[in-house]
C-alpha positions as a Python dict, from the first residue, in 0.01 Angstrom:
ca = {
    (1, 'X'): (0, 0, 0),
    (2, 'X'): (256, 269, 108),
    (3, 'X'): (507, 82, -173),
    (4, 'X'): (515, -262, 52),
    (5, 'X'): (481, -570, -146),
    (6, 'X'): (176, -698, -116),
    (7, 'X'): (169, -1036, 91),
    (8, 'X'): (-18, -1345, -41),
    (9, 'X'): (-285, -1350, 210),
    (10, 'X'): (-359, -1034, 131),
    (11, 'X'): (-407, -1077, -200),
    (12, 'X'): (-575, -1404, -169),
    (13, 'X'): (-831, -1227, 46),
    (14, 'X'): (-958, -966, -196),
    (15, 'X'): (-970, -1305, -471),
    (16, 'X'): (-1191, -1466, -233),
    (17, 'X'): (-1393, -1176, -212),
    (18, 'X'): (-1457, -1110, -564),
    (19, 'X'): (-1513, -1496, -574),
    (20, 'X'): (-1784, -1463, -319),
    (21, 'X'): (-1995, -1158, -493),
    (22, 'X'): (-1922, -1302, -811),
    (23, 'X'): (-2102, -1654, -710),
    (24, 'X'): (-2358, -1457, -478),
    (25, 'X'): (-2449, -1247, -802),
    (26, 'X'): (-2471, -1560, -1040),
    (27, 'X'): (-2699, -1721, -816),
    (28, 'X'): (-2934, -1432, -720),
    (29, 'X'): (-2995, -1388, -1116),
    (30, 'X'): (-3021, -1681, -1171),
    (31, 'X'): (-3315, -1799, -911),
    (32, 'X'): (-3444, -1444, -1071),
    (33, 'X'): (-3420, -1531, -1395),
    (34, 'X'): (-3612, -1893, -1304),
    (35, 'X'): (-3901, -1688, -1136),
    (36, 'X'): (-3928, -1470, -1413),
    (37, 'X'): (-3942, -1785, -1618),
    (38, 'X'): (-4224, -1965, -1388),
    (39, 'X'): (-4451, -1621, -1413),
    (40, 'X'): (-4420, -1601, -1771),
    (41, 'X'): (-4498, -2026, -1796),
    (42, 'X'): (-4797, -1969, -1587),
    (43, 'X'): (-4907, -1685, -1794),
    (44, 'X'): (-4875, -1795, -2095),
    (45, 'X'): (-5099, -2142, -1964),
    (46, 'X'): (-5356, -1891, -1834),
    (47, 'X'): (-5438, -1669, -2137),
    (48, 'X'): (-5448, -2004, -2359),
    (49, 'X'): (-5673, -2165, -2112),
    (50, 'X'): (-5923, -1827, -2114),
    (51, 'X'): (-5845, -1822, -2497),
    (52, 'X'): (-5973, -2135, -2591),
    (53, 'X'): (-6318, -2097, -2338),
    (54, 'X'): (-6381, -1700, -2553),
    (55, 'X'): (-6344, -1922, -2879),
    (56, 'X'): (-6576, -2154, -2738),
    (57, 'X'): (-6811, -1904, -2617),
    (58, 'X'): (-6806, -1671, -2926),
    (59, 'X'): (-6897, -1978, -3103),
    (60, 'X'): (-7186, -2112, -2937),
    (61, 'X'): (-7340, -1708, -2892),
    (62, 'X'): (-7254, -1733, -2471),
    (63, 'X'): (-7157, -1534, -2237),
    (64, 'X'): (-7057, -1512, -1890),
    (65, 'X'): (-7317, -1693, -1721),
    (66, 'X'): (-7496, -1535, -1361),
    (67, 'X'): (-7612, -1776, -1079),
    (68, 'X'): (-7256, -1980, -1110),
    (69, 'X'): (-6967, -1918, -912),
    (70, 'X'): (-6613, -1942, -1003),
    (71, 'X'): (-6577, -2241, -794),
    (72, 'X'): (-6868, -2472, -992),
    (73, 'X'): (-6769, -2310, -1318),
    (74, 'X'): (-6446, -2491, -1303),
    (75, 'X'): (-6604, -2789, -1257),
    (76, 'X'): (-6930, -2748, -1545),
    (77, 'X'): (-6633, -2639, -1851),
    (78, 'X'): (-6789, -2924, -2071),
    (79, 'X'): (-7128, -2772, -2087),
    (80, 'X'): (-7198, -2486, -2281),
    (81, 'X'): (-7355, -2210, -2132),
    (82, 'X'): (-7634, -1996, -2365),
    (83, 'X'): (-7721, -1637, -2354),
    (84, 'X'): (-8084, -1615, -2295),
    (85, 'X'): (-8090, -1363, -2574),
    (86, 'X'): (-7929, -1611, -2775),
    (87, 'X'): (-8238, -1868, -2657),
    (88, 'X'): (-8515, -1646, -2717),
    (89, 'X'): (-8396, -1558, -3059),
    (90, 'X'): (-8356, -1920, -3129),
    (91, 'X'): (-8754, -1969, -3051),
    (92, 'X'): (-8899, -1640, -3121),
    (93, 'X'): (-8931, -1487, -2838),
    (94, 'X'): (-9061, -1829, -2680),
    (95, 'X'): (-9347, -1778, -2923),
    (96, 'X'): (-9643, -2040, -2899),
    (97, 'X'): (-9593, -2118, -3306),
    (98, 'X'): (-9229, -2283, -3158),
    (99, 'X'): (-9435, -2445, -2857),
    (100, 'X'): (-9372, -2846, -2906),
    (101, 'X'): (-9550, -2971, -2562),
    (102, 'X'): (-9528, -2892, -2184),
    (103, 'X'): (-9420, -3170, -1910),
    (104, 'X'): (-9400, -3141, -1566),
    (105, 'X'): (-9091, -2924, -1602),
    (106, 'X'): (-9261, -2676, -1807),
    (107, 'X'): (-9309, -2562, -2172),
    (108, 'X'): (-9044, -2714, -2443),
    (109, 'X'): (-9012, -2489, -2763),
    (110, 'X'): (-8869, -2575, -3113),
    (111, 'X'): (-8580, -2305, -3173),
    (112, 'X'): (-8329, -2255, -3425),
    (113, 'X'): (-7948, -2132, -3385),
    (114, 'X'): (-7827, -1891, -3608),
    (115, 'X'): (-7557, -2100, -3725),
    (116, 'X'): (-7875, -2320, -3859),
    (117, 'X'): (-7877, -2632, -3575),
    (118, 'X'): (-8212, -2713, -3466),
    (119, 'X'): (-8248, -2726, -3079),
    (120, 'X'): (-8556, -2833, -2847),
    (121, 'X'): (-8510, -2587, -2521),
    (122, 'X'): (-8708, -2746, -2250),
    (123, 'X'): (-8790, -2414, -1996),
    (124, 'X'): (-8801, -2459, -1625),
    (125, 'X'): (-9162, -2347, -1534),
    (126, 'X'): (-9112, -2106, -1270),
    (127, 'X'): (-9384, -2235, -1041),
    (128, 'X'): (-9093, -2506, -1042),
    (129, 'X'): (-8931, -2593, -657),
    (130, 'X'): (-8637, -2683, -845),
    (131, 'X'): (-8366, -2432, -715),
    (132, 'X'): (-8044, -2354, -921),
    (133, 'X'): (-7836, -2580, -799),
    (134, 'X'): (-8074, -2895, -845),
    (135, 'X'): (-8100, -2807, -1253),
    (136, 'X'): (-7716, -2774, -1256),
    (137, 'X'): (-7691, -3092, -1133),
    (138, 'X'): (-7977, -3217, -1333),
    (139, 'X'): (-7805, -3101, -1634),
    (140, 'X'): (-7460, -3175, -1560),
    (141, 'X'): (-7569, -3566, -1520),
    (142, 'X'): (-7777, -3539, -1802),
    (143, 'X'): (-7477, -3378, -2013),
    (144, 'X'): (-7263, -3718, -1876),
    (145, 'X'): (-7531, -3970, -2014),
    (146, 'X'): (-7496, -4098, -2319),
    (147, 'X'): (-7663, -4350, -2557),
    (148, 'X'): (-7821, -4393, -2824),
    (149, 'X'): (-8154, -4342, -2778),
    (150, 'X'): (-8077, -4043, -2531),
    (151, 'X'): (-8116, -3686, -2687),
    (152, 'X'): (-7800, -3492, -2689),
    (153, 'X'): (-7781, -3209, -2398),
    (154, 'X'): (-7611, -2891, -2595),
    (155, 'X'): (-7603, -2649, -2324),
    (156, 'X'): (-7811, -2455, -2064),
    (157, 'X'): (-7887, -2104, -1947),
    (158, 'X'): (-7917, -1998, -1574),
    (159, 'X'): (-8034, -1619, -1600),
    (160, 'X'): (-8174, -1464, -1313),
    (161, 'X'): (-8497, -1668, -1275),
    (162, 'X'): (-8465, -1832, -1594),
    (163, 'X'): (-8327, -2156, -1634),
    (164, 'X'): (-8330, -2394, -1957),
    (165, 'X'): (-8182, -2666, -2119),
    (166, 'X'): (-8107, -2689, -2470),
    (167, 'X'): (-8062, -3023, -2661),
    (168, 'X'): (-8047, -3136, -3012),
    (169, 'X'): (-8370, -3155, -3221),
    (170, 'X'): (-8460, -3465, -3329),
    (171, 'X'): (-8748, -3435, -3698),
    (172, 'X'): (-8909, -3729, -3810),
    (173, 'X'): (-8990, -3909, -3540),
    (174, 'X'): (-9377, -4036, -3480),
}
């Protein structure tokens, strides 16, 4: 320092030093670099996963549905959800000309998808004790079944008090 040699464990101090920051440095970018990594993974995953359900929705004329939380929607992702305006335009309105029968459940009406598919929507009379989450279940095991000689379950719609199910039309039959 003053024009003194320098002596070895001095030197091999400020080596061990620069080792130490050096390695400290490579290894706090590094784990950065890795969480940086894991964010962008996860969302990457999540705007595919939200991606794919607005294609699906876009398609089929939904959108977000009221009466389900986020917890059951998780769980209902194979079942289409409808609009109700997307319903009502499919049957006129629920006109009486589209009325094919009533059951226990209520009125069914012939209705027609813009994208040309005929659909039967059975509608939940609303003298019905049947609460929400009875028809989701309803419809959920309904949407599980299938067979042959079972009607396909399309979707549903739970808006406010409206709720309805909305299978594939079947013509012809006697």
């Amino acid at each position: 320092m003053l024009g003194l040699p320098v002596t070895v464990t001095q030197a091999g101090s400020k080596g061990k030093k620069a080792e130490i920051i050096i390695l400290s440095l490579a290894i706090s970018i590094g784990t950065l670099l890795l969480a940086l990594g894991l964010i962008l993974y996860i969302r990457k995953k999540k705007k595919k996963k939200n991606a794919q359900m607005t294609k699906r929705e876009e398609r089929m004329g939904h959108t977000t549905e009221q009466g389900y939380t986020n917890e059951s929607r998780k769980e209902d992702m194979d079942l289409p959800l409808f609009n109700l305006i997307t319903i009502a335009n499919a049957t006129n309105n629920f006109s009486i000309n589209k009325k094919l029968g009533e059951g226990g459940f209520g009125p069914v009406y012939k209705g027609m998808l813009e994208e040309g598919q005929e659909i039967a929507v059975k509608r939940l009379s609303k003298n019905s004790s049947q609460g929400v989450e009875e028809f989701k279940n309803e419809v959920i095991c309904i949407a599980k079944l299938q067979h042959r000689n079972l009607v396909k379950l399309l979707g549903c719609c739970i808006q406010g008090e409206e709720k309805i199910s909305n299978t594939k039309q079947i013509t012809g039959l006697a």
